[in-house]
GUFIVO-923570 format. One record per residue: y negated, x, z negated of N, C-alpha, C in turn. Coordinates in pm, whole numbers, always signed. Each point is the difference from the previous one (the first is absolute). Last residue first. Layout:
! residues N
((Y X Z) (Y X Z) (Y X Z)) ...
END
This chain:
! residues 206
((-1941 -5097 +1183) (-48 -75 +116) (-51 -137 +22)) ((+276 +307 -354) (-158 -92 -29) (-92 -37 +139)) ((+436 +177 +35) (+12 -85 -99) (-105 -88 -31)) ((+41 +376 +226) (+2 -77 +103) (+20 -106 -112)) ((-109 +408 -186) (-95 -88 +81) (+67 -80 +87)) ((+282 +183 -279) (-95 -134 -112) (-88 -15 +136)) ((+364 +291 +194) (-12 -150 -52) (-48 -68 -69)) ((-156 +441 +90) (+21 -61 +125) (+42 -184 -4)) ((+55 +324 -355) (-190 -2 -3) (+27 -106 +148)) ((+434 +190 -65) (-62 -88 -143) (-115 -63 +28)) ((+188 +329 +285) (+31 -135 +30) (-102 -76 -94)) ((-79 +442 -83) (-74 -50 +155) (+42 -147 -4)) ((+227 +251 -302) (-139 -60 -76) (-74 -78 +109)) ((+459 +256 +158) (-37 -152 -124) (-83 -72 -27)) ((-80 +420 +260) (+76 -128 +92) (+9 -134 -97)) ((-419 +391 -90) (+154 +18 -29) (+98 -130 +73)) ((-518 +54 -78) (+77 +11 +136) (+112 +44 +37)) ((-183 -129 -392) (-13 -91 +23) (+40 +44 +164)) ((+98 +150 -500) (-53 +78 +102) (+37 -89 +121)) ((-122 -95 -557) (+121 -38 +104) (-67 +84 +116)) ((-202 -95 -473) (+103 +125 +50) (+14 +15 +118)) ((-214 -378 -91) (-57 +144 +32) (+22 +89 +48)) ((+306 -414 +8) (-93 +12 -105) (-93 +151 +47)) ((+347 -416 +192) (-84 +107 +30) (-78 +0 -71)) ((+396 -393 -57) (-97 +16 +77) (-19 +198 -47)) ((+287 -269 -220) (-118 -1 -86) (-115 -21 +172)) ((+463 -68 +87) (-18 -58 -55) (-156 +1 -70)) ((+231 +295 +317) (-7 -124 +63) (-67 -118 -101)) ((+84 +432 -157) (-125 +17 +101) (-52 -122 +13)) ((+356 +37 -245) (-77 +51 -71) (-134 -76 +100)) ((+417 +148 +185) (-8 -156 -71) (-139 -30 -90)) ((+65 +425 +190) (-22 -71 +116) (-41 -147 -25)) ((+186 +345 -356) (-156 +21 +34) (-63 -117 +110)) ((+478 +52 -92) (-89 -73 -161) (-164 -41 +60)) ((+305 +225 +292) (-2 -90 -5) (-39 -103 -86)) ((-206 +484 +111) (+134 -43 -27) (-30 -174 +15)) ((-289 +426 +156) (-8 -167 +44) (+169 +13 -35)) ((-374 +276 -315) (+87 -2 +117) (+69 -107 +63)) ((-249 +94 -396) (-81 -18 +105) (+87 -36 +177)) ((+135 +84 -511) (-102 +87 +57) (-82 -8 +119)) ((+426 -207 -220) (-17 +84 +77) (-117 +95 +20)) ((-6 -234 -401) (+140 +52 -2) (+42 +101 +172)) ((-417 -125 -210) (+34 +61 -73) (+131 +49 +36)) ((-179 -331 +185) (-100 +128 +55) (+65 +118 -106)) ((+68 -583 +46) (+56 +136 -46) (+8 +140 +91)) ((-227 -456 +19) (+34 +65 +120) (+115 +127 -37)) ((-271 -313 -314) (+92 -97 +77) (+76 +110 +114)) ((-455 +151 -277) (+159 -58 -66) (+149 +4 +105)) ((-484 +236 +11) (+55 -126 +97) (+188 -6 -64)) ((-289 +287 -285) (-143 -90 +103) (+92 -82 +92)) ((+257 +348 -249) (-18 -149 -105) (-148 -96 +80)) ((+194 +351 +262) (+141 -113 +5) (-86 -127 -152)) ((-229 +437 +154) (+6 -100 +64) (+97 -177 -26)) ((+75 +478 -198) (-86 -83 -58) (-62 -120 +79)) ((+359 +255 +148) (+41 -99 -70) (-117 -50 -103)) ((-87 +235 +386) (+59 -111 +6) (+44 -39 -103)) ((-165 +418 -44) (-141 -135 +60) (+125 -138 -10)) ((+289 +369 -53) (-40 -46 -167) (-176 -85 +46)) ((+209 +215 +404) (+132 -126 -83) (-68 -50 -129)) ((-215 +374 +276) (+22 -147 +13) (+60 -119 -55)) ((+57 +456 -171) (-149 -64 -3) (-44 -162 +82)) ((+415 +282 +26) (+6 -106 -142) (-169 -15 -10)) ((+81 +184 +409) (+100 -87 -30) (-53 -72 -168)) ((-222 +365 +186) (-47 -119 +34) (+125 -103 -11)) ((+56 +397 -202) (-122 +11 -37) (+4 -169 +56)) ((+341 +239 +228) (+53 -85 -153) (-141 -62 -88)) ((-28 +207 +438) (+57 -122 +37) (+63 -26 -189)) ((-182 +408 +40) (-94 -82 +23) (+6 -139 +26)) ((+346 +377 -81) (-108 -55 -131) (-98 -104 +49)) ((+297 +135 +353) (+33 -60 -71) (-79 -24 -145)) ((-182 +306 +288) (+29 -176 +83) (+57 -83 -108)) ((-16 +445 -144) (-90 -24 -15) (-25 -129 +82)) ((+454 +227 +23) (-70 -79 -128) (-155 -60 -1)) ((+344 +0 +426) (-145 +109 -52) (-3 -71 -142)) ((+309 -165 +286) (-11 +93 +30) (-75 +85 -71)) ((+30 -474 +51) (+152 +47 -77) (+6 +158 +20)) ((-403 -237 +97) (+59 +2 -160) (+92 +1 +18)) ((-106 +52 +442) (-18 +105 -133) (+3 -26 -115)) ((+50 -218 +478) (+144 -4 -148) (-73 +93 -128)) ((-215 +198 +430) (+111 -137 +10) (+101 +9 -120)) ((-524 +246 +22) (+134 +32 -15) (+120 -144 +20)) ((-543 +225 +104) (+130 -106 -24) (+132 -1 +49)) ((-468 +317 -152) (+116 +15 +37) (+85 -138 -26)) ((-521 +236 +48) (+124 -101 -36) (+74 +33 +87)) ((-439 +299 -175) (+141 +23 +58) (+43 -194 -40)) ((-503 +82 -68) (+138 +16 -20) (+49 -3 +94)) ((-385 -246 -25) (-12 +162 +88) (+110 +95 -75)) ((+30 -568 +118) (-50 +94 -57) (-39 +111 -4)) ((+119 -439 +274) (-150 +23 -71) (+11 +110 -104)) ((+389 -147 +236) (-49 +84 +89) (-145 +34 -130)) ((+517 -142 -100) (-146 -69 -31) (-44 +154 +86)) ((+508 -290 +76) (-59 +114 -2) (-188 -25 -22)) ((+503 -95 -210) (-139 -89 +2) (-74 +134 +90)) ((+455 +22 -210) (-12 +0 +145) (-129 -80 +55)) ((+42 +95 -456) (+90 -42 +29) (-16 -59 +158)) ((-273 +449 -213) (+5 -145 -3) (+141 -55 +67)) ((-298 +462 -219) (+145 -54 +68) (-51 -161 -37)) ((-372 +426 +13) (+30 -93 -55) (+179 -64 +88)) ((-391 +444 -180) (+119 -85 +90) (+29 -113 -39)) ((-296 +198 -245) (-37 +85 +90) (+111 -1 +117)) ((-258 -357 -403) (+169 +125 +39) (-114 +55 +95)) ((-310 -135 -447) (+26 -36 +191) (+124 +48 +1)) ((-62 -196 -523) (+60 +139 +84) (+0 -82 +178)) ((-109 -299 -265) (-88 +80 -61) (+27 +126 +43)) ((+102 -443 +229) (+76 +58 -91) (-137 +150 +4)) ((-36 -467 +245) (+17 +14 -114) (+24 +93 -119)) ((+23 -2 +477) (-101 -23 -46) (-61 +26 -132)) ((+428 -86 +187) (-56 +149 +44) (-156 +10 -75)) ((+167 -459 +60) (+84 +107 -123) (-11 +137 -35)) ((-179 -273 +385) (-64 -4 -139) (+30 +57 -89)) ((+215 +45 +467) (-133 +73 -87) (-88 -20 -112)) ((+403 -266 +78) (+61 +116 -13) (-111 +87 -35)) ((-84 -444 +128) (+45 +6 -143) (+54 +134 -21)) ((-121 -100 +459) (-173 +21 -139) (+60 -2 -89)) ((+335 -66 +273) (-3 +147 +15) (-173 +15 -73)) ((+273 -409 -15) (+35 +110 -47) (-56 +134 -28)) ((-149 -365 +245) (-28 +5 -109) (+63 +125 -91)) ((+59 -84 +465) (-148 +62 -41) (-18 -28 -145)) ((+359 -197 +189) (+28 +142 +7) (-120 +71 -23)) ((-14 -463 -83) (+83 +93 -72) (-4 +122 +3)) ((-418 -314 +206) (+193 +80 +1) (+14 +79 -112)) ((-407 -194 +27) (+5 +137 +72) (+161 -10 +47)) ((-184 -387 -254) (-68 +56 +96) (-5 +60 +135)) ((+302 -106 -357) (-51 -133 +60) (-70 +5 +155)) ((+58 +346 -404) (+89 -33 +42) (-13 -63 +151)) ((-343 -72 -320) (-14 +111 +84) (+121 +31 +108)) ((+40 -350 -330) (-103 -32 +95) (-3 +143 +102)) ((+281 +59 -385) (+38 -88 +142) (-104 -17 +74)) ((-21 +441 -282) (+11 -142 +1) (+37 -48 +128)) ((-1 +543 -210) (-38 -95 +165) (+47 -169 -49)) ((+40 +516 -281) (+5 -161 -59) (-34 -14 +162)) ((+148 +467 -275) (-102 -30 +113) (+25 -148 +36)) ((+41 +460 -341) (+66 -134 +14) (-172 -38 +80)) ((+186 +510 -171) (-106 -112 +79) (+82 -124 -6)) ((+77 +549 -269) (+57 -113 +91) (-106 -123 +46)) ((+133 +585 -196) (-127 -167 +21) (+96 -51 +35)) ((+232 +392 -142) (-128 +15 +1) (-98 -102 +21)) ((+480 -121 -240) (-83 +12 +109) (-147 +97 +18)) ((+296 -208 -393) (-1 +126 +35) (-42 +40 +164)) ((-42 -456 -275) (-32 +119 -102) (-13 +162 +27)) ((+107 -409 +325) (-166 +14 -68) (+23 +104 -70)) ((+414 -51 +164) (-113 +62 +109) (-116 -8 -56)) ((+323 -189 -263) (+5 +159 -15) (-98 +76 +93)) ((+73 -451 -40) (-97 +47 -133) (+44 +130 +2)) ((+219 -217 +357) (-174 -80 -7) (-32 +83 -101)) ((+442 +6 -18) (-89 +129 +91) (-104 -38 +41)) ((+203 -288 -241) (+17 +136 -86) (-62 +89 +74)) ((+26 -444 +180) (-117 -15 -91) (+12 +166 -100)) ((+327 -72 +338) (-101 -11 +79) (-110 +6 -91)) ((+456 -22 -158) (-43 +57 +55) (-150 +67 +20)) ((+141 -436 -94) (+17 +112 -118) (-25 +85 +21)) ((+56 -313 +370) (-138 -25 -46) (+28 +114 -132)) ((+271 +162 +348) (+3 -103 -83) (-112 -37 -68)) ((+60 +266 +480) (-31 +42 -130) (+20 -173 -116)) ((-42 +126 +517) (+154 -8 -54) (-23 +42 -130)) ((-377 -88 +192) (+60 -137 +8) (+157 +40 +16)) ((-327 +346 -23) (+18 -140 -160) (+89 -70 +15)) ((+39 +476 +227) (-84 -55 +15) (+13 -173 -96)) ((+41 +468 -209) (+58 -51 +120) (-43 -125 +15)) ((+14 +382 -414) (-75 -46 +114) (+72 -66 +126)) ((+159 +297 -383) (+39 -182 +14) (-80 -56 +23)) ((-184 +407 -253) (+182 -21 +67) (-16 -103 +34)) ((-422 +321 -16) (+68 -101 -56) (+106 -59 +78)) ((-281 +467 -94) (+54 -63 +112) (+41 -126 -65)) ((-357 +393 -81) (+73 -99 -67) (+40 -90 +73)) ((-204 +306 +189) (+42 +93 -107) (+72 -61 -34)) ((-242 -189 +342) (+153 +66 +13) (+62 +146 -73)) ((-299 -494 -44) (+22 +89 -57) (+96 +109 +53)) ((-192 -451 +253) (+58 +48 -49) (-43 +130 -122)) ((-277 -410 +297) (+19 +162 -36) (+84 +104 -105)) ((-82 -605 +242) (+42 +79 -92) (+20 +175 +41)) ((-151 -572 +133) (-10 +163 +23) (+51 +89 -130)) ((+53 -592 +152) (-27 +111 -103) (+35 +181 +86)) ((-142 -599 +134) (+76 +166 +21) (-32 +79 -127)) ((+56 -610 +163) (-76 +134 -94) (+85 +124 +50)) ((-130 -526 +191) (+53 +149 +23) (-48 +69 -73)) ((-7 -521 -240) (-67 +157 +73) (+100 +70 +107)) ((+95 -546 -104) (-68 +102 -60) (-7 +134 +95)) ((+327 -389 +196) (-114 +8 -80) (-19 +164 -89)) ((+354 -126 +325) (-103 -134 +42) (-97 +40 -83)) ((+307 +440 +88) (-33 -107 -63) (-49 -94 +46)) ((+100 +490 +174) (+82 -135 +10) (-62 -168 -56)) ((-183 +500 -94) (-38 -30 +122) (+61 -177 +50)) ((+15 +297 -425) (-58 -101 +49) (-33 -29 +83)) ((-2 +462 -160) (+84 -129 -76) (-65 -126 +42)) ((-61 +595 +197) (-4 -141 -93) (+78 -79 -40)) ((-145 +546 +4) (+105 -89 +91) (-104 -142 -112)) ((-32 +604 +61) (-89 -152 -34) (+95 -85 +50)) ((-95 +567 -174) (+103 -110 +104) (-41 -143 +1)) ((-257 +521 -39) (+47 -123 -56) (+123 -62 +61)) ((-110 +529 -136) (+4 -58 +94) (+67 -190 -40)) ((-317 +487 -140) (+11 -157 -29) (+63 -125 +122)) ((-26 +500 +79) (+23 -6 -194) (-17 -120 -5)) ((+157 +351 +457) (-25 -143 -73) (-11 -28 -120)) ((+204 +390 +238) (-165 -13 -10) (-107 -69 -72)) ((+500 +37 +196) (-114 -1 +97) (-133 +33 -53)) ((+373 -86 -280) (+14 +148 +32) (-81 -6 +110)) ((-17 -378 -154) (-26 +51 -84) (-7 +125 +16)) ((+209 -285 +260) (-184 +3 +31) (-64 +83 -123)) ((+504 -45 -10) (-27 +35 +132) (-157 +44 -19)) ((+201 -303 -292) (+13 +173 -36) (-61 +67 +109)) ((-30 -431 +3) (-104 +12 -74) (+15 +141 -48)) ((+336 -223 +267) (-140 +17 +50) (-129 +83 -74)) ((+476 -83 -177) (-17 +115 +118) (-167 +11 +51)) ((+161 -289 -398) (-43 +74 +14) (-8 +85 +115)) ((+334 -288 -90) (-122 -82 +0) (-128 +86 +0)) 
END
């Protein structure tokens, strides 16, 4: 999980980031990214990418990257904006925000095959890299349980949709949910579901 970050290191390299997101899939809430600048004095075990990580897991090496990380960034994009720009453009402002964010500039950066032109860094996207690069992978864990713990505070503002339990994601709880309360804020409205939804109250109130 380390090769990359050994490699650039012997290049030269002292702050090299990695950045991934969470949330691209969902009907509702944020694209969030988290950036993260390893330690490669202090290596941490059992990096990889989240979503083969057990929520237990995932919240242990959440508090090990804050505590032992040189920086890290968390980077938020809402639905409306979402809505806007695309996804795929959301992502990638939620990735430079995160960059943004972090108190240590890198001086490389790895991304999960995202390629970002707007910087004056080295990028490097890497395919699959949170399963490849610790520093991808710290960053996809940062925005994982960071997303997840908005949603489940979300979940006590719209009861009925349990946000807590998927998160946003179009399970079948979530759909029934949909059909029934209707589109709340949260909701990312040029997503196919939410699109129908909004589509049949206006022909409704025709």
């Amino acid at each position: 999980m380390y090769e990359y970050e050994t490699s650039l290191t012997e290049k030269g390299y002292h702050f090299i980031c990695g950045v991934d997101e969470a949330g691209r899939g969902p009907l509702a809430g944020p694209v969030v990214a988290g950036a993260v600048i390893l330690n490669q004095n202090d290596r941490i075990e059992g990096l990889n990418d989240s979503k083969q990580l057990t929520d237990k897991k995932r919240r242990l090496l959440f508090n090990e990257i804050k505590q032992r990380a040189l920086a890290y960034g968390i980077g938020f994009v809402f639905p409306d904006e979402i809505d806007r720009i695309n996804i795929y453009q959301a992502s990638k402002k939620a990735m430079l925000l995160a960059i943004e964010a972090m108190a240590v500039k890198p001086d490389c950066l790895l991304t999960d095959a995202m390629p970002i032109t707007t910087l004056t860094i080295p990028v490097l996207p890497i395919i699959k890299g949170d399963t490849l690069s610790a520093s991808i992978a710290a960053g996809s864990i940062l925005a994982k349980v960071t997303r997840d713990d908005y949603m489940i505070q979300m979940a006590s503002t719209y009861p009925h949709y349990g946000f807590d339990v998927h998160k946003g994601y179009p399970t079948k709880q979530h759909k029934e949910a949909l059909a029934l309360w209707g589109v709340t804020p949260l909701h990312r409205k040029s997503y196919h579901p939410v699109k129908t939804i909004i589509e049949q109250q206006l022909s409704l109130n025709l």
